[in-house]
TORMIFI-987214 format. One record per residue: x, y, z of N, C-alpha, C in turn; residue in three letters. Coordinates in steps of 0.1 Angstrom, whole numbers, plus 2048, in hexadecimal, padded with zeros to 3 digits. Layout:
# residues N
XYZXYZXYZAla...
This chain:
# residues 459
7E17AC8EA7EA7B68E57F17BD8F0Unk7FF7BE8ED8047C48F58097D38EEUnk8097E28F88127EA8F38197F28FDUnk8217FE8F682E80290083380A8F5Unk83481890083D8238F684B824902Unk8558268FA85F82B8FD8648328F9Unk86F83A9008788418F98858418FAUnk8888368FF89382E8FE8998278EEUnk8988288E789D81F8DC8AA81A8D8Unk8AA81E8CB8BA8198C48C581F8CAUnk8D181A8D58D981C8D88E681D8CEUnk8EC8258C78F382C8BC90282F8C4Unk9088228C89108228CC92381B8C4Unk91D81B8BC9288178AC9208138A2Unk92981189892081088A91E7FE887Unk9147FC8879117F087E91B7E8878Unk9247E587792D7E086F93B7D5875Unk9327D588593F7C988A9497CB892Unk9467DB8929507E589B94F7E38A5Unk9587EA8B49587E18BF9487E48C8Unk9427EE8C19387F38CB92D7F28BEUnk9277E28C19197E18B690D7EB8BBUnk9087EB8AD8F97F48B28F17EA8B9Unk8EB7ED8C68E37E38CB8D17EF8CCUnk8C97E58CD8BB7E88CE8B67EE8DCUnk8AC7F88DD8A97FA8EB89C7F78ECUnk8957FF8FA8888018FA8817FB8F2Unk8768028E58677FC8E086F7F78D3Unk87E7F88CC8817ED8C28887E28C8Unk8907DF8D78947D68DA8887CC8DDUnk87A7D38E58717CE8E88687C48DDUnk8667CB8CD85D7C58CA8657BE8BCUnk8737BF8BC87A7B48B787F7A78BFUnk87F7A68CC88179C8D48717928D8Unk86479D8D585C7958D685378F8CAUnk85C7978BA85D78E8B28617868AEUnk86D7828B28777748B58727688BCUnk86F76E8C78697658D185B75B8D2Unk8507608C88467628C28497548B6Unk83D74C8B783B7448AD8327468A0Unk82E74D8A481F7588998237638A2Unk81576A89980F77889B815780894Unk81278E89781479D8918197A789DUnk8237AC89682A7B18A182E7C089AUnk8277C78A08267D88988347E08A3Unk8357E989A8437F48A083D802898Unk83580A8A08308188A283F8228A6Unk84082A89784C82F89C84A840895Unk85484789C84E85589786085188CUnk86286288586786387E876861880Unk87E85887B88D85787E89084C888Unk88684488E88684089D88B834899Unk89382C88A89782388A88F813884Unk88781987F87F80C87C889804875Unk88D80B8668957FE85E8A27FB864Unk8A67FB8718AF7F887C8AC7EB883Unk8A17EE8848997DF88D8977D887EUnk8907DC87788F7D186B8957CB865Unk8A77CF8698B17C785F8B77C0870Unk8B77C48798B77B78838B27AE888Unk8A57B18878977A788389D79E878Unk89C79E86B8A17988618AA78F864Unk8B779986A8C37948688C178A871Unk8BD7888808B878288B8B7774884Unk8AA77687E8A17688748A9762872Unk8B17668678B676385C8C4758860Unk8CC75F8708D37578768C974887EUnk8C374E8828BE74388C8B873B881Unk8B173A8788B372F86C8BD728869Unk8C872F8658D272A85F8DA71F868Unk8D97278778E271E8828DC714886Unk8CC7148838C17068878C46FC87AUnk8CE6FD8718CB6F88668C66FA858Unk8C07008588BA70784B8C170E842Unk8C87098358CF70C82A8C9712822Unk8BF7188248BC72281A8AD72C820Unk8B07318298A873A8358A574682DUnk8B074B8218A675381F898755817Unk89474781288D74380D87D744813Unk87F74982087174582987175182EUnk87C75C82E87476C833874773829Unk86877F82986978881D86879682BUnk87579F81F8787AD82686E7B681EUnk86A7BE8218657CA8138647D381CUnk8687DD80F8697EB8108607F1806Unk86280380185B8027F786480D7EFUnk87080E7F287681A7E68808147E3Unk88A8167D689080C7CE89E80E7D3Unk8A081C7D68AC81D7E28AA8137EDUnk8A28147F58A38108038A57FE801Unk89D7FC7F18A37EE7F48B07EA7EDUnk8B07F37E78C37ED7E28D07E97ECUnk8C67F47F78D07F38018C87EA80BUnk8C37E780C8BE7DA8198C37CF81AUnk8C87C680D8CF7BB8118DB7BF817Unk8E17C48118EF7C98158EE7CD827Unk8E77D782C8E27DC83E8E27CA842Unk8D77C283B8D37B88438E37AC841Unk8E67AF8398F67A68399007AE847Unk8FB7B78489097C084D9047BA860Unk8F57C085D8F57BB86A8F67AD872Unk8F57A08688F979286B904794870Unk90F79A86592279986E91F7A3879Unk91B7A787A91C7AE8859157A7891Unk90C79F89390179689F90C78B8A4Unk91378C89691D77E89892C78189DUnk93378A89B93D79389E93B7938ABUnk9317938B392C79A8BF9257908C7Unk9227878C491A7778C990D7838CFUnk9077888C98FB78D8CD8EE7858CEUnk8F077C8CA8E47708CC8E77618C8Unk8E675C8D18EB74D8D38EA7458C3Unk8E37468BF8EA7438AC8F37478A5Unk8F77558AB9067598A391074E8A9Unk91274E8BA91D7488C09207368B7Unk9137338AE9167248A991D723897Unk91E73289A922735888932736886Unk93773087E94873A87894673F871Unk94F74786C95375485E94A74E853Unk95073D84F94B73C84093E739844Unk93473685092673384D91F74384BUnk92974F85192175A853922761843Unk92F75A83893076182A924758824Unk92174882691C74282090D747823Unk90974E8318FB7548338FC75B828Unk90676782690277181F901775811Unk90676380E9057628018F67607FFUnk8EE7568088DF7548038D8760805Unk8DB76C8138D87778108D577D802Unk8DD77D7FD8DF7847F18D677C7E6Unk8D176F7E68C976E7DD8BC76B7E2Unk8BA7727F08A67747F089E7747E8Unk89676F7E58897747DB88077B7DDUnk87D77A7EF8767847F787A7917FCUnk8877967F888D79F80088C7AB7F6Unk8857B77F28837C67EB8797CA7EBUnk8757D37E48687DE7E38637D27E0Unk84E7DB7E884B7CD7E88457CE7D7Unk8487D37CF8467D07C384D7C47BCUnk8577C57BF8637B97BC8607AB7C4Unk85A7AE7CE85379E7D784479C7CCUnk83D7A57CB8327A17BF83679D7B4Unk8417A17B284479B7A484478D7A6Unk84F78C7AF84F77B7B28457757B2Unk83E7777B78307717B882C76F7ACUnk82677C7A182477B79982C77078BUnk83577278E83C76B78483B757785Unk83575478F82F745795821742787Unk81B75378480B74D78080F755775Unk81975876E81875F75C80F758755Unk81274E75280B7457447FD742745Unk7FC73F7577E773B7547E474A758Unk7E87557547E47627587E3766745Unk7E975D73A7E87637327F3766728Unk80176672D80D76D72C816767727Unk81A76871A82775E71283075D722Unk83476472084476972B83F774733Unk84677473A84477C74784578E73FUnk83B79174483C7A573E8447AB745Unk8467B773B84F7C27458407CA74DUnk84B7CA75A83F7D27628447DF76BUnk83C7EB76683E7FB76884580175AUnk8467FD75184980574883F80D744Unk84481C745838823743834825737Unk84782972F84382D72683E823718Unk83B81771A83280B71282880C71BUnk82580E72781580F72A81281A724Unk81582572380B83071F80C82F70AUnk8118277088118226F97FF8176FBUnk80480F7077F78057087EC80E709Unk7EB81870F7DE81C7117D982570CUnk7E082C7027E082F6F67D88296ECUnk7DD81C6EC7D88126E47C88116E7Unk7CC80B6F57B88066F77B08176F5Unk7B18206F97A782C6F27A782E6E8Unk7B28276DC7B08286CA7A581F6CDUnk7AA8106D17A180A6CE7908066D3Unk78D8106DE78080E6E477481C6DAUnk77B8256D97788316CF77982C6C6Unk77D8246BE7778206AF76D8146AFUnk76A8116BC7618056BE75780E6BCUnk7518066AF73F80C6B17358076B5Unk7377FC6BE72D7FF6C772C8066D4Unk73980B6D67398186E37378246DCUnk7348236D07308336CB72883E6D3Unk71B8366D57158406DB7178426EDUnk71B8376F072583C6FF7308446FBUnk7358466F773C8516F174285D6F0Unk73485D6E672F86B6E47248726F0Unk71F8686F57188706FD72587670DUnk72E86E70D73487071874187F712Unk74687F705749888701748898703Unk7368906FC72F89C6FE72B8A470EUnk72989E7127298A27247368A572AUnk73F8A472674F8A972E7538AB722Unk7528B871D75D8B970D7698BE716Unk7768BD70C7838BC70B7848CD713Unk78F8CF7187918DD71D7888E2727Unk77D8E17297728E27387798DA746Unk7808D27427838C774E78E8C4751Unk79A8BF75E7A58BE7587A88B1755Unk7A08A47517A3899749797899742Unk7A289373479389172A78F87F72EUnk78587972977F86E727790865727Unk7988637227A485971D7AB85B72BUnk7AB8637317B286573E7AA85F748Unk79F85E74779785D74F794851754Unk79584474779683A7457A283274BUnk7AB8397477B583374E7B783275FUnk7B48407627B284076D7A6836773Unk7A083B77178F83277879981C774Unk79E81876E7A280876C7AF80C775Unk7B68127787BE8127887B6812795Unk7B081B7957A781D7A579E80D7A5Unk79680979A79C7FD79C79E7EF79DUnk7AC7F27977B47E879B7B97E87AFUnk7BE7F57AE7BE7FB7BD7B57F67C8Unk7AB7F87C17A07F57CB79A7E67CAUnk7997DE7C279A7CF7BC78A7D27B9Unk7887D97B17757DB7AD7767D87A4Unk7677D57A07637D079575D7DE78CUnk7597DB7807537E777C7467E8782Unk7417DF7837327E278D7347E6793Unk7407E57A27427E87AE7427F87AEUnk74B7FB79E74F80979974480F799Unk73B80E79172F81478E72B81779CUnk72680D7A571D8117B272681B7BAUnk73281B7BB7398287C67368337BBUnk73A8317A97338427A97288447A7Unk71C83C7A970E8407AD70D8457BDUnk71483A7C67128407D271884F7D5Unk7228557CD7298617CC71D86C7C9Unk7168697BF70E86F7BC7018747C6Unk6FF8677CE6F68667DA6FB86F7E1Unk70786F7E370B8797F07098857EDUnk70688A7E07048967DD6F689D7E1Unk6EC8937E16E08937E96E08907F3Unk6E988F8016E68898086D8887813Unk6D289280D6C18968166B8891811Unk6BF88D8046AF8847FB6B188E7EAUnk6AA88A7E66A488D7DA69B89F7DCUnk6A58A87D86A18B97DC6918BB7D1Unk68D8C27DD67A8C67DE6788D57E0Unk6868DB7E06868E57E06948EC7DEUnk6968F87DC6A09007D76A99007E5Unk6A28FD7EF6B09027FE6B38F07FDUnk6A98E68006B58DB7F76C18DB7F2Unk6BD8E27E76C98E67DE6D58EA7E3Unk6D18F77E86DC9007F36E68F57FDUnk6D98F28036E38E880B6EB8DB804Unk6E68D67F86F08CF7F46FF8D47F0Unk6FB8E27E97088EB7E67128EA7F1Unk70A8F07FA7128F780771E8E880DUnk7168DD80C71C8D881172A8CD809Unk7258D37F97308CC7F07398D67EBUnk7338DE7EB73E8EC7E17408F47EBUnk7398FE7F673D90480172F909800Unk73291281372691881772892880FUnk73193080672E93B80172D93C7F4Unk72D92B7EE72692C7E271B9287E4Unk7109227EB7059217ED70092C7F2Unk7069357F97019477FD6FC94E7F6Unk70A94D7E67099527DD6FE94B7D4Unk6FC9427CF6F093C7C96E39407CDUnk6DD93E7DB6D69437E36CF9527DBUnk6D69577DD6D39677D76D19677C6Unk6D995F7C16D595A7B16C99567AEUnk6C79497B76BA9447B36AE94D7B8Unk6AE9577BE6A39597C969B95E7BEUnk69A9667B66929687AD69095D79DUnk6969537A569494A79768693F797Unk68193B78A67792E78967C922796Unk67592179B67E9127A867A9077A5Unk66F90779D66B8FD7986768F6788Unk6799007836818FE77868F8F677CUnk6948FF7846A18FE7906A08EE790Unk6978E87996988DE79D6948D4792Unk68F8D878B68C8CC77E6998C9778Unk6A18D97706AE8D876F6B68D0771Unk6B78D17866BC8C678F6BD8B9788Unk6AE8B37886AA8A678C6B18A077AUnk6B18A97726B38A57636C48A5768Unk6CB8B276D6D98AD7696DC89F774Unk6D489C77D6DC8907896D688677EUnk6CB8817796CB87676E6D4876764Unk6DB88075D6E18837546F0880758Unk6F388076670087D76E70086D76CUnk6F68687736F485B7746F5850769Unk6EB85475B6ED8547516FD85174AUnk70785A74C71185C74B71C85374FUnk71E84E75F72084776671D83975EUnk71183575B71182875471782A746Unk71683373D72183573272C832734Unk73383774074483573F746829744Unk73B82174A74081375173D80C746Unk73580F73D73280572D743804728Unk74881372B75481571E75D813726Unk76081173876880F7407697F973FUnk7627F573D7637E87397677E1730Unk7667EC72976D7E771C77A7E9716Unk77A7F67207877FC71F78F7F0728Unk78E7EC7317937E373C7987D6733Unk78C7D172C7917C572279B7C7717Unk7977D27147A27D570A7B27D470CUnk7B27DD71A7BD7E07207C67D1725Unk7BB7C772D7C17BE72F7CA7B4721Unk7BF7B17187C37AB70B7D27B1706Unk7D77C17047E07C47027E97C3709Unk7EB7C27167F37BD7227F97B371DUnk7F17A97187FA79A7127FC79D703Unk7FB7A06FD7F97A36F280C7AD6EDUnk80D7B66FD8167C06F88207BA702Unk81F7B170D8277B171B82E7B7723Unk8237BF7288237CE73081A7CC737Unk81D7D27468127D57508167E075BUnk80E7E37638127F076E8157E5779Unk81A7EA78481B7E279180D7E4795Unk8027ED7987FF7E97997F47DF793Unk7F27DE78A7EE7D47827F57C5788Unk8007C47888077B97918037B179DUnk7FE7C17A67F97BB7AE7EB7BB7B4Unk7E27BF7A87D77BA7A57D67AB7A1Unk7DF7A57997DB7967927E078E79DUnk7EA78D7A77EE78B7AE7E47857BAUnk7DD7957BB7D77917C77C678D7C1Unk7C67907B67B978A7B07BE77A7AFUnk7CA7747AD7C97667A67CB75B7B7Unk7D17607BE7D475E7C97CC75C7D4Unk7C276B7D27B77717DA7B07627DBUnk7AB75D7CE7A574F7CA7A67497CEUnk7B37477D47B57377D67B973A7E7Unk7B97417ED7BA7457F77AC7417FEUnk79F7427F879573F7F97937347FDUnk78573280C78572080C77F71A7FCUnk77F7107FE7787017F577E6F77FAUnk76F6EF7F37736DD7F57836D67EEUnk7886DA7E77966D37E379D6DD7E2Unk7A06E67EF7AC6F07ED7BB6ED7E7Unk7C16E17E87C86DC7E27D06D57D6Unk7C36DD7D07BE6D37C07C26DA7B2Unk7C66E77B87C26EF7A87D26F77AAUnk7D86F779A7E66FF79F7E470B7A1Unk7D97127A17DA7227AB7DC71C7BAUnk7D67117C37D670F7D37E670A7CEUnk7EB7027CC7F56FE7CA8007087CAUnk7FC70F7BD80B71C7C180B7247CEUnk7FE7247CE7FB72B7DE8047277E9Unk7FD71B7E98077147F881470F7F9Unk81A70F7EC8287117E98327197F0Unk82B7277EE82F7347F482A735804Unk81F73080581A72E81582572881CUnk82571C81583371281C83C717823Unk84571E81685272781585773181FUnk84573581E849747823842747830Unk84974983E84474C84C847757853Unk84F76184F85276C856852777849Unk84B78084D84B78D84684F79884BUnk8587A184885A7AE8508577BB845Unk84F7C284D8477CD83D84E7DA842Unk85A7E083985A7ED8428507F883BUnk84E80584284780D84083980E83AUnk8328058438287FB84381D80583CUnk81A81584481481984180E81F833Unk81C81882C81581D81D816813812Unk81080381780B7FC80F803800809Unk8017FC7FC7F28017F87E67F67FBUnk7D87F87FC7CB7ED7FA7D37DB7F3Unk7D77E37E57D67D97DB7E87CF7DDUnk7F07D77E17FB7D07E87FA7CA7F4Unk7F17CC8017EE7C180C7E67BD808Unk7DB7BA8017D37AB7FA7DB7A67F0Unk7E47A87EA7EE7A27E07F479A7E8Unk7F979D7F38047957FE7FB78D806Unk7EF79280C7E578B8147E477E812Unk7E17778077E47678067E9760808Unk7FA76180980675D80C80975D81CUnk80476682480476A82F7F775D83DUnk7F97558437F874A8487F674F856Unk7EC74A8627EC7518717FA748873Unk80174086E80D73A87681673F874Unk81974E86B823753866825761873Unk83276586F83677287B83577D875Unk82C78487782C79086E8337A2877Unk83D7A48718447B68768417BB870Unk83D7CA8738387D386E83C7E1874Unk8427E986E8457F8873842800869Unk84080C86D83E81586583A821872Unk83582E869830838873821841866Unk81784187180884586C80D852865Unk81285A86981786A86781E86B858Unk82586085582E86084B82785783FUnk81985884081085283481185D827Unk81C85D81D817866814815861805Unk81485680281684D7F68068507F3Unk7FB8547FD7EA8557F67EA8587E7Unk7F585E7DF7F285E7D17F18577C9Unk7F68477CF7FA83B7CA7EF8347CFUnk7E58357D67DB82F7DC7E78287E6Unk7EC82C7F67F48258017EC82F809Unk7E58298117DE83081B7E382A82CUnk7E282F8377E78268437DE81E847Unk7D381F8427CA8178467C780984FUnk7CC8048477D17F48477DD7F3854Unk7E77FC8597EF7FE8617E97FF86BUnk7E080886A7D980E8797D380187EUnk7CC7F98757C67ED8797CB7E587CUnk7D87E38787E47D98827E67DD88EUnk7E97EB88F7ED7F18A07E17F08A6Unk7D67F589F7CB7F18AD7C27E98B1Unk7C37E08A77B97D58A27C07C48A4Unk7CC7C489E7D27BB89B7D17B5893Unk7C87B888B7CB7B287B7D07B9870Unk7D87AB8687DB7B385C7DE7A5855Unk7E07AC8447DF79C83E7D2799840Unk7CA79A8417BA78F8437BC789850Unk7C678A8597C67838627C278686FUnk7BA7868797B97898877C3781890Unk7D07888927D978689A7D977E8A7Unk7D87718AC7D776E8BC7E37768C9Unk7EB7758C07FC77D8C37FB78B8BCUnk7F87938C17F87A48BA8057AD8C6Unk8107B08C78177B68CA8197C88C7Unk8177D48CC8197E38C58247E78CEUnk82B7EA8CC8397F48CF8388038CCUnk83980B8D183D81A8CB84981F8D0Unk8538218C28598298C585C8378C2Unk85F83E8CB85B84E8CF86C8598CDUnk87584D8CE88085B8CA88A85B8BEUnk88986A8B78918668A989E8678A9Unk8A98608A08B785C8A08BA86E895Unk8B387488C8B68748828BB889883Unk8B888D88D8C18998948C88988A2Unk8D489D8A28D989F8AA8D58A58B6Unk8D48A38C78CC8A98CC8CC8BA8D0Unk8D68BF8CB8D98CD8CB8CF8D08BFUnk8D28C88B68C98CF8A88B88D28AEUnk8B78C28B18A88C28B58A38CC8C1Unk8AF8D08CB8A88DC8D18A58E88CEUnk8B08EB8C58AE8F88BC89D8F98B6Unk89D8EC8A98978EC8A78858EE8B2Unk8878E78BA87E8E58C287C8F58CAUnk8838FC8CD8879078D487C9108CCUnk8809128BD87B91E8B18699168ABUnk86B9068AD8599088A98539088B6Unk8559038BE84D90A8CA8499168D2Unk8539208D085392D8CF84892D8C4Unk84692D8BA84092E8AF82E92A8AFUnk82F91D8B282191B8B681C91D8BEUnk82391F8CE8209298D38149388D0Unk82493F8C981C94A8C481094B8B8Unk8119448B38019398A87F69398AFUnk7F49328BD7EE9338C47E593C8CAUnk7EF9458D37EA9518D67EA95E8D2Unk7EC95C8C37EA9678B97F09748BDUnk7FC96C8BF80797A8C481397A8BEUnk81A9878BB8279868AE83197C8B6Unk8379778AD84396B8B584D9768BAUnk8519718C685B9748CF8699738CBUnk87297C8CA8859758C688696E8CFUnk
């Protein structure tokens, strides 16, 4: 692995578009786009703070490929890279940046593949531009995928996927129909009865839905479900099984806070302790208890839910890219006749196809979107990646940086341990003016400053 910060970057010396003064690359994006070019494999990460130009490198990266294909021969190059983003803006506009920037490499003989092109090979590139299959949010690259395995998944025709308002009709449906099932009656009612309606802010139907996302999210099984909330539960004991009332305290203290355990403290002091802890030991079986209830009616809920999926042809993305990476996951797998079954088959179809990936804003893939892609992804393939750790805010969606960080310091990603691992950082932003940024810089420093030393801020 190699790395390097600079603060040299994107030189912003005319606009993109052919003009006499092209935008050219500096420091850590000239660096770790020239040693993704260069590069026959690996992963090649771009550590960037905010503004510093990532989707700049990423549509000349692209655009790069996409020439030196074309000029080596290759009539249909865009067929073998996939771009993704993840907002529906940023990709409406990404073909169009990565077209702009080809006339422009070529306008300018910026790399020895433009200088072999004319006008009509550079309109005829930007015609196949335009019909990528790999190139949008990477929802729209799952789709594709998805749409290979509809029918042995189940599926007259391909479903609509993210409609909410027929999902929340679907799941609607499966709680009519798991509540009139009588044999989850008494799972039911007992779980009902333990979280009644208004005490909580989701009832049981909310909860369900939720708990068959996390996961999908997470690719668990309902067993797997069950054991993380028993182990949840463990952590609430973490000292063992309480023998006494300061047990107790300390379990508080350390789950609810130390001044509600203060306050208890002084509650219990004149109470039965013996009672206390029987109490205890009745409501943590009674938890536990519980936990196997909702995984009886979480399973069933799950079958339900799937059946009406085909049934209504509707699904969530991520649902998408759960079956995806569950049907794929499969075949991705060794065996004796990998080549035998049409899951390995569609697989390596797309293995074939696809050798360069460029992921922008890496850090907020989610779990279930890099194992959805993970199969398709080959150690012979070139993998880019930018993004910045700081700007992880999608965690509502289950996108954690996780998986990022383990590219930059690790070198893997995709399932793959990198032989070629390349990190760049780049350190300076395009996106204020540098008067703005001193100002700015001028008034929070002064400020933290004064934060610090607990003294009124200064004019």
């Amino acid at each position: 692995m190699t790395d390097d910060t600079s603060t040299l970057e994107t030189q912003r010396d005319g606009q993109d578009d052919g003009s006499t003064a092209p935008l050219r690359l500096e420091g850590a994006q000239r660096q770790i786009a020239e040693a993704y070019c260069d590069a026959d494999a690996g992963l090649f990460a771009l550590d960037c703070v905010p503004g510093a130009g990532k989707s700049v490198v990423r549509n000349h990266v692209a655009a790069k490929e996409l020439l030196a294909r074309y000029a080596a021969g290759d009539r249909t190059p865009e067929q073998h890279i996939c771009v993704i983003t993840f907002t529906q803006a940023e990709a409406e506009s990404i073909t169009a940046e990565i077209i702009d920037r080809v006339r422009t490499i070529v306008a300018h003989n910026l790399t020895p593949a433009a200088t072999t092109l004319a006008a009509a090979d550079v309109e005829r590139l930007a015609h196949r531009i335009r019909q990528a299959p790999y190139i949008g949010t990477v929802d729209s690259v799952l789709r594709t995928f998805f749409e290979d395995i509809v029918g042995v998944l189940g599926f007259d025709e391909p479903p609509a996927i993210g409609d909410e308002a027929r999902l929340q009709q679907l799941h609607r449906e499966c709680y009519t129909a798991i509540t009139t099932d009588s044999t989850l009656e008494a799972e039911i009612t007992r779980l009902t009865t333990a979280y009644p309606s208004g005490e909580y802010d989701d009832g049981l139907e909310e909860l369900l839905r939720q708990a068959l996302e996390y996961c999908r999210n997470q690719q668990l099984t309902v067993e797997a479900f069950n054991s993380r909330l028993v182990t949840s539960v463990e952590a609430v004991y973490e000292e063992g099984e309480p023998t006494a009332v300061a047990d107790l305290l300390v379990a508080i203290a350390r789950c609810v806070s130390p001044s509600t355990a203060k306050d208890a403290m002084s509650e219990l002091r004149d109470r039965d302790t013996d009672a206390i802890l029987a109490a205890d030991a009745e409501l943590r079986q009674a938890w536990l208890a519980r936990i196997d209830d909702f995984c009886t009616v979480l399973a069933a809920y799950i079958e339900t839910y799937d059946r009406l999926t085909r049934e209504h042809g509707v699904i969530s993305h991520v649902d998408c890219a759960f079956l995806v990476a569950e049907y794929f996951g499969a075949a991705s797998a060794p065996s004796d006749d990998d080549d035998s079954t049409p899951r390995q088959r569609a697989l390596a179809r797309h293995q074939h196809r696809l050798d360069a990936w460029l992921i922008d804003e890496a850090q907020d893939l989610s779990r279930i979107q890099h194992n959805a892609l993970a199969p398709f992804v080959t150690e012979t393939d070139r993998v880019f990646l930018a993004g910045d750790l700081r700007q992880s805010i999608y965690g509502w969606r289950a996108a954690h940086p996780d998986r990022f960080q383990t590219a930059l310091t690790d070198g893997k990603y995709f399932g793959v341990e990198w032989g070629t691992h390349t990190v760049k950082t780049a350190t300076r932003t395009y996106r204020c003016r540098p008067d703005v940024s001193a100002a700015i810089t001028a008034i929070t420093e002064c400020r933290f400053k004064c934060c610090l030393t607990s003294s009124p801020a200064q004019p």
